[in-house]
C-alpha positions as CSV (number, residue, x, y, z in Angstrom):
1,X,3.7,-40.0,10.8
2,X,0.3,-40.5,12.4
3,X,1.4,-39.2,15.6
4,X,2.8,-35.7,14.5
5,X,-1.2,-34.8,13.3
6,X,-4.0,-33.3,15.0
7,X,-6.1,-36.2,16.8
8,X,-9.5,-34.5,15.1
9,X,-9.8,-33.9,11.5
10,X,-11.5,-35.5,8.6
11,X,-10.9,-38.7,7.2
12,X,-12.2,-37.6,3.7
13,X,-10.0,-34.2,2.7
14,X,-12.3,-31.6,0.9
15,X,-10.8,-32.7,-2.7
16,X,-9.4,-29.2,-3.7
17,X,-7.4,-29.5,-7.0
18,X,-5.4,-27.0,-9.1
19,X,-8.5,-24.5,-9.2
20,X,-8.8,-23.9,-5.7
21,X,-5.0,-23.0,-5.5
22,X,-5.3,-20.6,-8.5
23,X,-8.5,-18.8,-6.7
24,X,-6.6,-18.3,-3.4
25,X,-4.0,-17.0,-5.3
26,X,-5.6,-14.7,-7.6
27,X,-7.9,-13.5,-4.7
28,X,-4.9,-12.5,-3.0
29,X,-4.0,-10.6,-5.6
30,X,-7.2,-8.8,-6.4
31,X,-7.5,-8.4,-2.9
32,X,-4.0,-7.0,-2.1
33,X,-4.0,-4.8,-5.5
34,X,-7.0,-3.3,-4.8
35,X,-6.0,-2.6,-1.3
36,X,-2.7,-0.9,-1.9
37,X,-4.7,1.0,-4.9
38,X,-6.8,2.8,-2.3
39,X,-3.7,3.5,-0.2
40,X,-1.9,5.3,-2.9
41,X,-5.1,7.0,-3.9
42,X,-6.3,8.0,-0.5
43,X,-2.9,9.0,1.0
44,X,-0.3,9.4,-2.4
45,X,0.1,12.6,-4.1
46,X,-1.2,13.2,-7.3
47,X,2.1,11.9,-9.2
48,X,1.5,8.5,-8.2
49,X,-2.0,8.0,-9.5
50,X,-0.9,6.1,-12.6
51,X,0.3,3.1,-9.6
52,X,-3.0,3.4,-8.2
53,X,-4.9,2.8,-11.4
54,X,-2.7,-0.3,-12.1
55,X,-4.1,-1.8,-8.8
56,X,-7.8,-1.0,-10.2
57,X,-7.0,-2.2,-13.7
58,X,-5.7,-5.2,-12.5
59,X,-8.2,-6.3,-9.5
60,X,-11.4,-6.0,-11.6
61,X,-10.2,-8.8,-14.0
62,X,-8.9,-11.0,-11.4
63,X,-12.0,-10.9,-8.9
64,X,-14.0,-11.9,-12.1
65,X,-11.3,-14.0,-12.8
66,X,-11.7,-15.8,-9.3
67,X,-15.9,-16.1,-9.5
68,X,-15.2,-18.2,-13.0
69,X,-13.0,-20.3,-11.4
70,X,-15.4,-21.2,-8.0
71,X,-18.6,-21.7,-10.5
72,X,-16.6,-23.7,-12.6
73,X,-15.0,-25.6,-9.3
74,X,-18.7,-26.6,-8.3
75,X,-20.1,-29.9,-9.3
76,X,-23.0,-28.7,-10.8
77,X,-21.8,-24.9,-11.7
78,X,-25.0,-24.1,-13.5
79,X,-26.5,-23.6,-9.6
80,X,-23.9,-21.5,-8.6
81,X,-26.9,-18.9,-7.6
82,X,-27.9,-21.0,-4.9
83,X,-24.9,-19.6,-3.0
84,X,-26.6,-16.3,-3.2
85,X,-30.3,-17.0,-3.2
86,X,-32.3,-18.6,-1.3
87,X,-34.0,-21.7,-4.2
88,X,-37.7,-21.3,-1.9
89,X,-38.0,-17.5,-1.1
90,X,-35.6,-16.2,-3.6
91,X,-34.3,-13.7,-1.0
92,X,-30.5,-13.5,-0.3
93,X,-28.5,-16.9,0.8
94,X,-26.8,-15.5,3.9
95,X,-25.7,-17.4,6.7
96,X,-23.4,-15.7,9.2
97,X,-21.8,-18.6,10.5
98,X,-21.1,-20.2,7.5
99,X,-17.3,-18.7,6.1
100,X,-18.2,-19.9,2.5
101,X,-21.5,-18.1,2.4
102,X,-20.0,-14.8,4.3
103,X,-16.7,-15.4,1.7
104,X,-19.3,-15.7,-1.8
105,X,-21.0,-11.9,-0.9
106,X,-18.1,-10.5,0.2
107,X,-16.2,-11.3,-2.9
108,X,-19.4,-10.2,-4.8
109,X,-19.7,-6.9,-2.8
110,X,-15.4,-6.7,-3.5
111,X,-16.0,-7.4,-7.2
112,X,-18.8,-4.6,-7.6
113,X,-16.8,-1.7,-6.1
114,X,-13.8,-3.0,-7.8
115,X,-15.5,-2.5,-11.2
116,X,-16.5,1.0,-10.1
117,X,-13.0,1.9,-9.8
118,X,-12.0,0.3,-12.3
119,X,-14.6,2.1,-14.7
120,X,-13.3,5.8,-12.9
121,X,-9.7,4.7,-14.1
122,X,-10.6,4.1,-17.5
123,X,-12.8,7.5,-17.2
124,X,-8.9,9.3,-15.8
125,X,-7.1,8.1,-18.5
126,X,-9.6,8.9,-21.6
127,X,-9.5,4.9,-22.2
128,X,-13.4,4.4,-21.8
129,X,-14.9,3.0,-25.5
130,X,-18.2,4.2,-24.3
131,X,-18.5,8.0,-25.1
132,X,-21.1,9.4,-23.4
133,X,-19.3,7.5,-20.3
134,X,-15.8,10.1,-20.4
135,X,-18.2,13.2,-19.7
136,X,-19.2,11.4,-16.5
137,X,-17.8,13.6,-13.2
138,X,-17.0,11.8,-10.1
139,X,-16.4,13.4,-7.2
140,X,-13.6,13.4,-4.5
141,X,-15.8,12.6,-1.7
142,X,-17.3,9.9,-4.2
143,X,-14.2,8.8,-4.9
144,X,-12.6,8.6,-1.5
145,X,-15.9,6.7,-0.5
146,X,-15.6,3.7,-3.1
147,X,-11.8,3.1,-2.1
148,X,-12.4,2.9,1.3
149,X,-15.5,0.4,1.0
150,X,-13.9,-1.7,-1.5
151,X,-10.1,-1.4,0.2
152,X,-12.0,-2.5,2.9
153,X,-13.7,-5.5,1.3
154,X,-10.1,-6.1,-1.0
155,X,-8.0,-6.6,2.6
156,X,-11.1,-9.0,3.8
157,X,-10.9,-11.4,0.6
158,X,-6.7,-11.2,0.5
159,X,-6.9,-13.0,4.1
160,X,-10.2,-14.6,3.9
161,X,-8.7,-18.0,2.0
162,X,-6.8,-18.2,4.9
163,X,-9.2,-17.9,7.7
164,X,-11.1,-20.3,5.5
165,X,-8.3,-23.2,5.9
166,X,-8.4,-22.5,9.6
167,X,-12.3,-23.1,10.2
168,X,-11.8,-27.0,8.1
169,X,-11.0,-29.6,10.2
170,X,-7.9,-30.5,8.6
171,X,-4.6,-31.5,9.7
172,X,-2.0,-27.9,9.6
173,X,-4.9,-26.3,8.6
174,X,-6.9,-26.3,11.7
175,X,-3.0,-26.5,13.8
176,X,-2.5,-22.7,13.6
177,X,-4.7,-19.4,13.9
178,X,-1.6,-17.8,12.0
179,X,-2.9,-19.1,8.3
180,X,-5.5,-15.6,8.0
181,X,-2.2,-13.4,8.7
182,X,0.0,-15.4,6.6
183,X,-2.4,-15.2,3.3
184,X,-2.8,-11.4,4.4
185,X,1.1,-10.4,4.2
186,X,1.8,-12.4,1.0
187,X,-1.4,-11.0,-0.6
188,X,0.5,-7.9,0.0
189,X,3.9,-9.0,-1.0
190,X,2.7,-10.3,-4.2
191,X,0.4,-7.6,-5.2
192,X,3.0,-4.9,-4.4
193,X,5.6,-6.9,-6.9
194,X,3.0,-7.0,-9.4
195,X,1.8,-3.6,-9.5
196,X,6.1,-2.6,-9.8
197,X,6.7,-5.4,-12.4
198,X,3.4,-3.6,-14.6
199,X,4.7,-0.2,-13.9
200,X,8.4,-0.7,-14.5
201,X,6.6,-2.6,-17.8
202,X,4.9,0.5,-18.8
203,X,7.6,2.8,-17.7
204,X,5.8,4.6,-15.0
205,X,8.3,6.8,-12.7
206,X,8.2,8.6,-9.7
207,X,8.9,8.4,-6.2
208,X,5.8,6.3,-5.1
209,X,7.7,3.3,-7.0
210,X,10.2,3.7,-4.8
211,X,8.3,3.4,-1.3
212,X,6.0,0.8,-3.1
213,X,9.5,-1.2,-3.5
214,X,10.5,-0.4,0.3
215,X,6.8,-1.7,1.5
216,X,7.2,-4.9,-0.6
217,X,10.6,-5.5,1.3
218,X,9.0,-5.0,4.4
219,X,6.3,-7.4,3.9
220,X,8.6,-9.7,2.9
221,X,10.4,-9.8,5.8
222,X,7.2,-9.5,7.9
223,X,5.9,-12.7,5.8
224,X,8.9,-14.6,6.7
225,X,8.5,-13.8,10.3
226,X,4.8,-15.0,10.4
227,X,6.1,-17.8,8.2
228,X,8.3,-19.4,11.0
229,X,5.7,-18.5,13.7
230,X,3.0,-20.3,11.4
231,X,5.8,-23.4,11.5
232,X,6.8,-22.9,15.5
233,X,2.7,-22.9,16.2
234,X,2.4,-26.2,14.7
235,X,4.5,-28.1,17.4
236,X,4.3,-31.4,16.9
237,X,2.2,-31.2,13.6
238,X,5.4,-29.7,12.3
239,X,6.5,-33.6,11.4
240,X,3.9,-34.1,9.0
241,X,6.4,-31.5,7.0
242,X,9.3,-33.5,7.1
243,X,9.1,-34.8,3.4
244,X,8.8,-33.7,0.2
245,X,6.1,-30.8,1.0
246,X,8.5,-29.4,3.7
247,X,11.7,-29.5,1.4
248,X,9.4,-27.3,-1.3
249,X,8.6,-25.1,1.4
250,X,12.2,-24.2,2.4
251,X,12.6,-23.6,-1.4
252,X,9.7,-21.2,-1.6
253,X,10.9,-19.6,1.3
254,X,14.9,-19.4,0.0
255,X,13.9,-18.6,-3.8
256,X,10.4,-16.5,-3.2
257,X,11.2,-14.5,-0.3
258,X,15.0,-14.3,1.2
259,X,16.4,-14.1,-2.5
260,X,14.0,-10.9,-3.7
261,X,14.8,-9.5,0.0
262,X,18.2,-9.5,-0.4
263,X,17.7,-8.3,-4.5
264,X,15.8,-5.6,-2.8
265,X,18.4,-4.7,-0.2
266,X,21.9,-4.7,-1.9
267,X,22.9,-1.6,-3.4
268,X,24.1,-1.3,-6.9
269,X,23.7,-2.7,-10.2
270,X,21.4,-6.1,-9.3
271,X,18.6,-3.9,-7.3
272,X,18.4,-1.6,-10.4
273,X,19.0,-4.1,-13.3
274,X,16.6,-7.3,-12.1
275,X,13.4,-5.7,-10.9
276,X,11.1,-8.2,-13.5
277,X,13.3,-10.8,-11.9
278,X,12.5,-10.0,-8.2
279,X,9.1,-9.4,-9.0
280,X,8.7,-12.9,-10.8
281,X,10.3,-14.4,-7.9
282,X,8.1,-13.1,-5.4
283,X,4.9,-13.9,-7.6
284,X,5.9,-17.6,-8.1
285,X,7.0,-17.9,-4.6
286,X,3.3,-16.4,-3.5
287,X,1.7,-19.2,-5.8
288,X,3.7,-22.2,-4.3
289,X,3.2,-21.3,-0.8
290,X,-0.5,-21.7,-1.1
291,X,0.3,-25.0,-3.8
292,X,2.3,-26.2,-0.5
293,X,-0.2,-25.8,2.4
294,X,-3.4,-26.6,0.0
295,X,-1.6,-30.1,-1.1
296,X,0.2,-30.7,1.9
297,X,-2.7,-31.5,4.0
298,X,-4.5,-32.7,1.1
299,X,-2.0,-35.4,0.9
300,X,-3.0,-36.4,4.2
């Protein structure tokens, strides 16, 4: 087995437990919600709005959701501000060539404009407890600007846990440039499931639905085929899969992404009757992917 890894990479993994798999995964999905939210709100009609607020209702709560679980991941999580301010000066902590410290402000900068839009959705729908708050008037241009900033930021934090793997000396991790990509396309896989699963939960209609469902199948197929690039790019490394971790993989790609693709592309009554089920399947398939390549090399 020794011979199938990398000849560099730490002898001490980094020690990344179950809280670290549920932040990559629930960044993906704040990320990727918010991302496809300003899609459908930059370039949708006005009959698909209510999909675009589900994106904003749900990224706010998870990108809150995902700083809890880094402060409470830290040793000593009461000095979590030290990852933003400098302990001497007390300026901003910023270093450009660290990914963790470009990571923590670009998750804070995603979480801010996140909770703008997920104030202006409240604000649409009259759900604001705040009164004075609902006579507030945001404009177009206003609006328009804080979905492409924070769609911008969203896509950077869906792929960043990836590019994060990558830069850590670790065997598969550092064995592929394709990890970034990968996290990308099944950040918007999974957030494009759970945005349908909430709408078809809340009985939202219209045609948006549908060319949300047709996206979702598209980057499912486009996850599988950076999937099996991801594998083909290891070469060698690829042994180090040949056990347990490697037979979970092939179930996360059978179960989590051919079975919802081929849900999706039959015709008839199992497209239209199992939509919670494909969704589910692509959610839980999303988790164990990352639960595969976070323990795999941890293993190691």
């Amino acid at each position: 087995m020794n011979g199938a890894l990398s000849s560099t990479f730490f002898t001490a993994p980094p020690q990344w437990e179950w809280l670290i798999v549920l932040y990559f995964f629930f960044g993906g999905l704040a990320g990727g919600c918010y991302f496809l939210a300003a899609l459908i709100d930059l370039f949708g009609p006005p009959e698909d709005d209510p999909l675009a607020r589900i994106g904003y209702y749900v990224a706010f709560p998870l990108v809150v959701l995902c700083g809890f679980i880094l402060i409470v991941d830290l040793s000593r999580p009461l000095r979590f501000w030290h990852m933003m301010i400098e302990r001497n000066t007390l300026g901003p902590m910023f270093k450009v060539w660290s990914p963790m410290s470009v990571g923590s402000w670009a998750l804070l900068i995603f979480g801010f404009f996140a909770f703008l839009s997920f104030l202006i959705a409240l604000v649409d729908t009259d759900r604001m407890p705040w009164p004075p708050a609902r006579r507030v008037h945001v404009s177009a241009l206003v609006r328009r600007l804080i979905a492409v900033i924070g769609g911008f930021f969203g896509f950077y934090v869906a792929g960043y846990t990836g590019v994060l793997l990558a830069v850590t000396n670790r065997p598969i991790w550092s064995d592929t440039p394709l990890l970034g990509m990968l996290f990308i396309v099944s950040a918007a896989s999974t957030s494009a499931a759970l945005i349908l699963l909430l709408a078809h939960r809340y009985g939202a209609t219209g045609a948006g639905m549908a060319s949300l469902d047709r996206m979702d199948a598209w980057m499912i197929v486009l996850e599988i085929i950076v999937l099996l690039a991801l594998l083909l790019s290891l070469g060698p490394v690829l042994r180090a899969w040949l056990n347990a971790w490697g037979v979970l993989l092939a179930i996360v790609i059978a179960v989590g992404l051919v079975l919802p693709l081929v849900m999706s592309r039959r015709a008839g009554r199992l497209r239209h009757s199992s939509p919670t089920l494909k969704a589910a399947l692509v959610l839980v398939g999303g988790f164990l992917l990352r639960f595969v390549i976070v323990f795999s090399s941890e293993s190691m």
